[in-house]
DRENDO-1510 file (C-alpha; in Angstrom, 1 decimal, always signed):
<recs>
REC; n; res; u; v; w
REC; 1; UNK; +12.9; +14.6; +22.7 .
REC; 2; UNK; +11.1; +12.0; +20.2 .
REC; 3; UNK; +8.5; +14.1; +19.8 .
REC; 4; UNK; +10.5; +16.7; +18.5 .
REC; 5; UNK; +12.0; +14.6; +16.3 .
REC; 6; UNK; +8.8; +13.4; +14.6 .
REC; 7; UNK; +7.9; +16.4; +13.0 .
REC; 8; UNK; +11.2; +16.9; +11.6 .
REC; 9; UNK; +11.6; +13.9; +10.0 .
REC; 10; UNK; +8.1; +14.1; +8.8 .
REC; 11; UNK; +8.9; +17.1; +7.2 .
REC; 12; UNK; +12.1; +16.2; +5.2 .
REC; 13; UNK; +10.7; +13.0; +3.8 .
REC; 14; UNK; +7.8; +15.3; +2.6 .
REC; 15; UNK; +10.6; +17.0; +0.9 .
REC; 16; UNK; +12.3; +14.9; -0.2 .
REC; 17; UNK; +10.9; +13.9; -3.5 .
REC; 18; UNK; +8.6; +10.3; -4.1 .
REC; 19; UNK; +12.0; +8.7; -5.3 .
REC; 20; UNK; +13.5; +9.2; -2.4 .
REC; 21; UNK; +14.7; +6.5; +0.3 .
REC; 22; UNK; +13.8; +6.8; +3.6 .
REC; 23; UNK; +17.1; +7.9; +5.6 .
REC; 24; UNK; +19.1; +5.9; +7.7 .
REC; 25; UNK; +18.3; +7.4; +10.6 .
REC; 26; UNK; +14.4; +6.1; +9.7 .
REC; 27; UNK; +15.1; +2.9; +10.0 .
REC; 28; UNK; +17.8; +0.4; +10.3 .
REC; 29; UNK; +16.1; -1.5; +7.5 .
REC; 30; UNK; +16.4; +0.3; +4.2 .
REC; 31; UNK; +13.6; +0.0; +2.6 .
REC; 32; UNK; +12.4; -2.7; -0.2 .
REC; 33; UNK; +9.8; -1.0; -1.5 .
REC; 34; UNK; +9.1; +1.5; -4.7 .
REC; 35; UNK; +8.4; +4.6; -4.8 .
REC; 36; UNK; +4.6; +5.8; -5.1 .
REC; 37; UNK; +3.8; +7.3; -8.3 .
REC; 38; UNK; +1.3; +10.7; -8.1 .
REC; 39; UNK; -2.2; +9.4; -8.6 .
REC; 40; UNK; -3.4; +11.3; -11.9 .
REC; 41; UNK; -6.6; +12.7; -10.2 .
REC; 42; UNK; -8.8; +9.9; -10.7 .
REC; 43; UNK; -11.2; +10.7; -8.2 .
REC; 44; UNK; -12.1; +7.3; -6.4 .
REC; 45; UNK; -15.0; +7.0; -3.9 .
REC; 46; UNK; -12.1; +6.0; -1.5 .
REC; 47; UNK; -12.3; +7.6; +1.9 .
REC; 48; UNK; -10.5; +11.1; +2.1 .
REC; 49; UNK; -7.3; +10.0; +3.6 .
REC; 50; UNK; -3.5; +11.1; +3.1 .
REC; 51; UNK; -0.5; +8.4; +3.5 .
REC; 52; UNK; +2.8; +9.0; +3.6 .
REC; 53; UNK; +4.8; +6.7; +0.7 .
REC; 54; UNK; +7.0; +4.5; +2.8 .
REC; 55; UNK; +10.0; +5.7; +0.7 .
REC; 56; UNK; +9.6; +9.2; +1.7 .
REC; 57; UNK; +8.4; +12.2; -0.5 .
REC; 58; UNK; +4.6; +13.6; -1.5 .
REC; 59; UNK; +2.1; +11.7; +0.4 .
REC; 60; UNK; -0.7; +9.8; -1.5 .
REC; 61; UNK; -4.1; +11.3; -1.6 .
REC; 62; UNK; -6.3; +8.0; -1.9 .
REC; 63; UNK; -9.4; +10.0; -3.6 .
REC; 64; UNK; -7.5; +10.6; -6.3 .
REC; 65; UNK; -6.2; +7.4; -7.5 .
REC; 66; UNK; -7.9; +6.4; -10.7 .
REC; 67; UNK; -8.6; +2.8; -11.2 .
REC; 68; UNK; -8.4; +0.0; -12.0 .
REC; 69; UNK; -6.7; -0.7; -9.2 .
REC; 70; UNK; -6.0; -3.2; -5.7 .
REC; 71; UNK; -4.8; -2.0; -2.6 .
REC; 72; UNK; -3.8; -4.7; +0.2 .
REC; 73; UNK; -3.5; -3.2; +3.4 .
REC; 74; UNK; -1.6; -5.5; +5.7 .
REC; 75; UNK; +1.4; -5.8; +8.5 .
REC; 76; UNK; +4.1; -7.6; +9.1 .
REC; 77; UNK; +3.0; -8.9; +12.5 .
REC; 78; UNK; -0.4; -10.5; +10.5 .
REC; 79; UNK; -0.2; -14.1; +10.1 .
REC; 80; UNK; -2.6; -14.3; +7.4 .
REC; 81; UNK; -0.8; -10.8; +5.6 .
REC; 82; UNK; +2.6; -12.8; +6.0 .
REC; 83; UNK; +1.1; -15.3; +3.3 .
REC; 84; UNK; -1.1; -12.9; +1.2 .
REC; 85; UNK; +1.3; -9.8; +0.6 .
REC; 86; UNK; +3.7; -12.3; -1.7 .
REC; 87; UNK; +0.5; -13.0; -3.7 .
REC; 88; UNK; +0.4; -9.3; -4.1 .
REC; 89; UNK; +3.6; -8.8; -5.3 .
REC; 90; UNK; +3.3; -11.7; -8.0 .
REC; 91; UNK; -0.2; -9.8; -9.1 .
REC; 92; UNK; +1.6; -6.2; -9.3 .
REC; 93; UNK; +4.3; -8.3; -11.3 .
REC; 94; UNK; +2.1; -9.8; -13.9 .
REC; 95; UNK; -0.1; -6.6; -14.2 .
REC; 96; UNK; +2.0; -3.9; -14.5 .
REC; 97; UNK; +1.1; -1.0; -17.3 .
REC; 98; UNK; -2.5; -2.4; -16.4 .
REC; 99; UNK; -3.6; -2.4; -12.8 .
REC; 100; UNK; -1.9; +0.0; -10.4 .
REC; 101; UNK; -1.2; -2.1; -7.4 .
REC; 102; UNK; -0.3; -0.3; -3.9 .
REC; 103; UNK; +0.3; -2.1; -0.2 .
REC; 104; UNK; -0.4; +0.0; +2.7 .
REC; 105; UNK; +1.3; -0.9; +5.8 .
REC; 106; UNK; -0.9; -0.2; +8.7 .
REC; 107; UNK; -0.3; -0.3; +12.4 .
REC; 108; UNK; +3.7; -1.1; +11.7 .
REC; 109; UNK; +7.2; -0.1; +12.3 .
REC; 110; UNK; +8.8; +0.6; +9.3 .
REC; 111; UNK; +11.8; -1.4; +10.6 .
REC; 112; UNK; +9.6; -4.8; +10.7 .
REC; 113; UNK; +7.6; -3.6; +7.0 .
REC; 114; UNK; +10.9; -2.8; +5.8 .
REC; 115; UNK; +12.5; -6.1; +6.9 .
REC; 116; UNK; +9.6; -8.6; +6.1 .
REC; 117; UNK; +9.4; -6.7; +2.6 .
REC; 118; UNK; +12.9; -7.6; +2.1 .
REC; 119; UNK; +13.2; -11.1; +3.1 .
REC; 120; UNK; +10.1; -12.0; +1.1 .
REC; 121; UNK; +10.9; -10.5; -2.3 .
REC; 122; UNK; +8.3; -8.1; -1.6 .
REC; 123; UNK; +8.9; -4.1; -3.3 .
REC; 124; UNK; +5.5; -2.9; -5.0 .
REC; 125; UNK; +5.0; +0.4; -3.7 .
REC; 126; UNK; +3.9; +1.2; -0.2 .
REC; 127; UNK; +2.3; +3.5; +1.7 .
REC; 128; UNK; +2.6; +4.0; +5.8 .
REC; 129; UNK; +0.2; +4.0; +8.2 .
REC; 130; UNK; +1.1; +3.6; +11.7 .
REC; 131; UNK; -1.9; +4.8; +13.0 .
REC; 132; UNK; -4.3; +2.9; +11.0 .
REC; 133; UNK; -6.2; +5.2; +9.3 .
REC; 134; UNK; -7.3; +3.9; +6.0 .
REC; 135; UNK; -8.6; +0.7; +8.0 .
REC; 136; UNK; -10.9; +3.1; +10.5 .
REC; 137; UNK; -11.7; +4.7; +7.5 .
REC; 138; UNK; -13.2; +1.8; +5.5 .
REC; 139; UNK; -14.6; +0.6; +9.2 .
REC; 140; UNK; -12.4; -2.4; +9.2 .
REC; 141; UNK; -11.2; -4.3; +12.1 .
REC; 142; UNK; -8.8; -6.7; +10.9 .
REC; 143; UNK; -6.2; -7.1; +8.5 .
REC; 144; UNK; -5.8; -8.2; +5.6 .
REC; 145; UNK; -7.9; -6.2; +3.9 .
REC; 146; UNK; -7.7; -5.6; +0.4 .
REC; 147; UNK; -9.6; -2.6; -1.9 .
REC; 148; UNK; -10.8; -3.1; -5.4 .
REC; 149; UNK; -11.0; +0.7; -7.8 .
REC; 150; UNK; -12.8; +0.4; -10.8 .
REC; 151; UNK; -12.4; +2.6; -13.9 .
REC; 152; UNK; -15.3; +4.4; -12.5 .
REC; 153; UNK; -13.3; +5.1; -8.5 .
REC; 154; UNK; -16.3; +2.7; -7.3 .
REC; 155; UNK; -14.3; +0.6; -4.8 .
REC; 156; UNK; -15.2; -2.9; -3.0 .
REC; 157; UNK; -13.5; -3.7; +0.3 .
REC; 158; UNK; -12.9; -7.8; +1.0 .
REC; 159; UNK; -11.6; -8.3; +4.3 .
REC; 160; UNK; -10.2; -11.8; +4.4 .
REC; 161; UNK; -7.0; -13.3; +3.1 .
REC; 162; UNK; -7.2; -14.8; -0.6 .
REC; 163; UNK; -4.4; -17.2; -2.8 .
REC; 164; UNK; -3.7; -16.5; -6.0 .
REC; 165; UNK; -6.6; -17.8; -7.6 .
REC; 166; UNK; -9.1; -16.1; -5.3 .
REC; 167; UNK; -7.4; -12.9; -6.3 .
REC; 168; UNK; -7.0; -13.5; -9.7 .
REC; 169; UNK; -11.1; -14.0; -9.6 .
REC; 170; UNK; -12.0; -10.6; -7.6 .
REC; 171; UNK; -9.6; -8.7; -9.9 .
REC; 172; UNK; -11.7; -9.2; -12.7 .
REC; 173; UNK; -14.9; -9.3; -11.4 .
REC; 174; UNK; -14.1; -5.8; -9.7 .
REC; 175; UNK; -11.6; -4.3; -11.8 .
REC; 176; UNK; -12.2; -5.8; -15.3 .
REC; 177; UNK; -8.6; -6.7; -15.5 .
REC; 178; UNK; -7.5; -10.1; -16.4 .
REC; 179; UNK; -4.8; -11.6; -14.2 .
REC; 180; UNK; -2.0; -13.4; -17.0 .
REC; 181; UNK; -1.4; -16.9; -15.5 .
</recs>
């Protein structure tokens, strides 16, 4: 019967609209995230893979993000994600208008994103992947791992957790953009 389920659900968030919360009957978390804004056909060298926003509506084609931007791609059950993803959210925070900053959620429940994102302050937008495809994608094996886009769509993968500063650095050595203190 869950199976069947699956597809419809799939299917109603899809029309639903990018501003649109996940449903109740989703989750028992509502979700803490924003919604993901249409990349404007940027045409990254990101691998060609699809996500579902976590708030519902038109999935996110990750070739056509246009840079600069970071995307940390992290789960609530990883230790070293539980630190970095708050980081994150302070660097989305003091960028905005300049980077575009995204979190995937890979190899979750959205129950346990949506919770975790809530009780750490945590709402820059978010796509879902259960199955882990952006990670298999980039031939990653753990988590974090967060994605640097240049201007250009060339993109650098750095696969271990960073603080603040560590960020701050890789941002603009791979981006150009200058984190504010």
């Amino acid at each position: 019967m869950r199976s069947t389920l699956l597809p419809a659900a799939a299917t109603v968030l899809l029309l639903a609209g990018c501003t649109a919360a996940a449903s109740p009957a989703d989750a028992e978390t509502p979700s803490p995230f924003a919604a993901c804004a249409a990349p404007a056909d940027g045409g990254t060298e990101l691998p060609d893979v699809t996500l579902d926003c976590f708030t519902g509506g038109t999935p996110v084609s990750l070739p056509a993000l246009r840079g600069p931007a970071v995307i940390n791609i992290w789960s609530s059950f990883c230790g070293p994600c539980r630190e970095e993803l708050p980081v994150v959210q302070q660097l989305a925070d003091k960028t905005a208008g300049k980077l575009t900053v995204l979190g995937v959620d890979s190899g979750d429940t959205r129950d346990a994103a949506a919770s975790f994102g809530a009780d750490h302050g945590v709402s820059l937008p978010t796509l879902f992947d259960p199955d882990q495809r952006l990670i298999a994608a980039l031939g990653a094996v753990n988590l974090p791992n967060t994605v640097f886009v240049d201007a250009t769509g060339k993109y650098y993968l750095h696969r271990l957790p960073m603080d603040a500063a560590e960020l701050a650095d890789l941002v603009k050595k791979h981006t150009g953009v200058t984190v504010p203190q």
